[in-house]
C-alpha positions in Angstrom: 117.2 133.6 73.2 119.7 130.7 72.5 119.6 129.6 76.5 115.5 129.8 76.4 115.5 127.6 73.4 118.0 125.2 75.0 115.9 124.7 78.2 113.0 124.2 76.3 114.5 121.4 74.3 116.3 119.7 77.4 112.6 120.2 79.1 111.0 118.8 76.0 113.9 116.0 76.3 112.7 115.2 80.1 109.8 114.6 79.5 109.6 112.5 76.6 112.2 110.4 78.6 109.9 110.6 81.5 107.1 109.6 79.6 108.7 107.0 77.8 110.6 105.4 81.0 106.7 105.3 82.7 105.9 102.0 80.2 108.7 100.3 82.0 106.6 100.7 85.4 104.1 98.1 86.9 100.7 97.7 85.9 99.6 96.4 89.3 100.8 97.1 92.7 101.2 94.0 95.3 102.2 94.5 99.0 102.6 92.0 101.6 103.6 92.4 105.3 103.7 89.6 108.1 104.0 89.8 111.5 103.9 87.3 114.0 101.3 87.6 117.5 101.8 85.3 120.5 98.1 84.5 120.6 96.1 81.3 119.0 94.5 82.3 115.3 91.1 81.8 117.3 92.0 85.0 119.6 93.7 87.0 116.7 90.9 86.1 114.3 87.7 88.1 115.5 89.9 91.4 115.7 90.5 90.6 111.7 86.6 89.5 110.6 84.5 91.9 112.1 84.8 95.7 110.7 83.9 97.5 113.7 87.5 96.5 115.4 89.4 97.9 112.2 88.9 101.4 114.1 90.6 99.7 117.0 93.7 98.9 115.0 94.1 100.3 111.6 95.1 103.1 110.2 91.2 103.7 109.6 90.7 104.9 113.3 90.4 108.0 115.5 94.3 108.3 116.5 95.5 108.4 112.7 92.3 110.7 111.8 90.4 112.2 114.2 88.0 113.4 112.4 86.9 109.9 111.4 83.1 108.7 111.0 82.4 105.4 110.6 79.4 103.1 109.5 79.0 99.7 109.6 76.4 97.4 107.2 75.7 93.8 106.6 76.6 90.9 108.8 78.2 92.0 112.4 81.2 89.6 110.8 82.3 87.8 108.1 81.4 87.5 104.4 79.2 90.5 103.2 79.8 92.7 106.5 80.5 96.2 105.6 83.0 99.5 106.8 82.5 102.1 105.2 84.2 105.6 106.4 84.9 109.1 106.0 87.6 111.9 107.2 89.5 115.0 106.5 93.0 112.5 106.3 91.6 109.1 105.5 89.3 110.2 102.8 85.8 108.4 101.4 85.9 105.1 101.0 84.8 101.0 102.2 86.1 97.6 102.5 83.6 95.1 102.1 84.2 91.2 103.2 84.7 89.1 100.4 85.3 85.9 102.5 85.7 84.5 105.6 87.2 81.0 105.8 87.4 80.9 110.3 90.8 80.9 111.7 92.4 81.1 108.6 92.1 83.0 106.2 89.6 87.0 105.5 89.6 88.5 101.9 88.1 92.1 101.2 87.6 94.7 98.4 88.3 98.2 99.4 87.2 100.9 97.2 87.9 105.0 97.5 85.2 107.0 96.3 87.6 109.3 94.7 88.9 106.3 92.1 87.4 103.6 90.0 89.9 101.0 90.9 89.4 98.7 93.6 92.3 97.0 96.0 91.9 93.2 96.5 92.9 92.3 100.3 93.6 89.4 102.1 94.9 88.4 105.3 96.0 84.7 105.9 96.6 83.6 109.9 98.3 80.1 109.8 100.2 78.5 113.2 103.6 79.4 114.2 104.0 77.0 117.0 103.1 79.0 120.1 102.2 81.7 118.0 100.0 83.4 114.9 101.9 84.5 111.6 99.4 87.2 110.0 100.3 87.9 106.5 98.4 90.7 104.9 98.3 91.5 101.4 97.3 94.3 99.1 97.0 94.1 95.5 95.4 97.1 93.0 95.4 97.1 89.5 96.6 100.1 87.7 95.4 101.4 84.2 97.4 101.7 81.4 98.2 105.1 81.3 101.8 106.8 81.7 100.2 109.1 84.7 98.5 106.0 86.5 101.6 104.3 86.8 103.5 106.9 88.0 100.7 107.7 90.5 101.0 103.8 91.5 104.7 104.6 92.9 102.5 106.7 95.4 100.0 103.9 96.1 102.5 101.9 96.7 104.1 103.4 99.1 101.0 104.4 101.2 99.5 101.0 101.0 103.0 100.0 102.8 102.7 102.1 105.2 98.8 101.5 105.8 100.0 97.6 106.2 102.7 98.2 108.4 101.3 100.8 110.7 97.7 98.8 110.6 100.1 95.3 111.4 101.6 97.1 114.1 98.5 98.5 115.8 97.0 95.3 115.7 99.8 94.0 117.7 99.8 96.4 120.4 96.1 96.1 120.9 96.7 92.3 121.1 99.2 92.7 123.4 97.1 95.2 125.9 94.3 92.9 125.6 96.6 90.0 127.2 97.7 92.0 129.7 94.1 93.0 130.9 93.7 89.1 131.0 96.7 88.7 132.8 95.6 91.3 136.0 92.5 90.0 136.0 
């Protein structure tokens, strides 16, 4: 009886330390990735501004989730077009175009139909002599809650590796693209 009531209280003791140590977490998550493409921000651009490519390139596409539907609203590109998706790993959800400044600079709202909060994106495309530095950034706004902020560990981690995998795939399709150029 004495062990029981000793695990309880260390129990008890974990999480009130747990729940006390989740007020020293972030209230908002921000990720930023860069990579740099050896194409002009004019070539890099359209791949960027116009929804139905994100299937080409992000984590949003058929190789990551093959069970993958998307639909496609508004403008072809640029401010006000629309992605919206759904699949068995990717989820519900939509990004919709915010702004479009051309070559430089696309900002988005992505929302999952399974939360209330919204992630703010951006992705800025300035020169790097020869070649285009894309820097994309991520930022959601967590509530106030002990279990949000926990949870935002999580979101922060799979926005990471959304960026990076999504960074990534946009460079290898870049890359076969010039190569098709190349033969031709």
């Amino acid at each position: 009886m004495k062990l029981l009531r000793t695990v309880l209280l260390l129990l008890l003791l974990l999480c009130a330390a747990a729940f006390g140590a989740s007020y020293l977490l972030p209230t908002q998550i921000h990720v930023q990735q860069a990579i740099y493409l050896p194409e002009p921000r004019e070539e890099v651009y359209p791949y960027l501004n116009d929804p139905t490519q994100w299937a080409n390139w992000s984590v949003l596409s058929k190789k990551h989730d093959p069970s993958i539907i998307h639909l496609y609203a508004g403008p072809l590109r640029g401010k006000g077009s629309r992605l919206q998706w759904s699949g068995d790993r990717a989820g519900n959800g939509s990004i919709i175009f915010t702004e479009s400044i051309d070559p430089d600079s696309i900002s988005y709202q992505r929302q999952s139909t399974n939360s209330d909060k919204a992630i703010q994106g951006s992705f800025k495309l300035t020169d790097g002599g020869d070649s285009t530095k894309v820097v994309w950034q991520q930022q959601l706004i967590l509530g106030p809650t002990p279990l949000e902020r926990i949870s935002g560990l999580l979101y922060k981690y799979k926005m990471e590796q959304e960026t990076t995998q999504g960074l990534l795939g946009l460079k290898t399709l870049i890359h076969s693209k010039g190569k098709k150029r190349a033969s031709l």
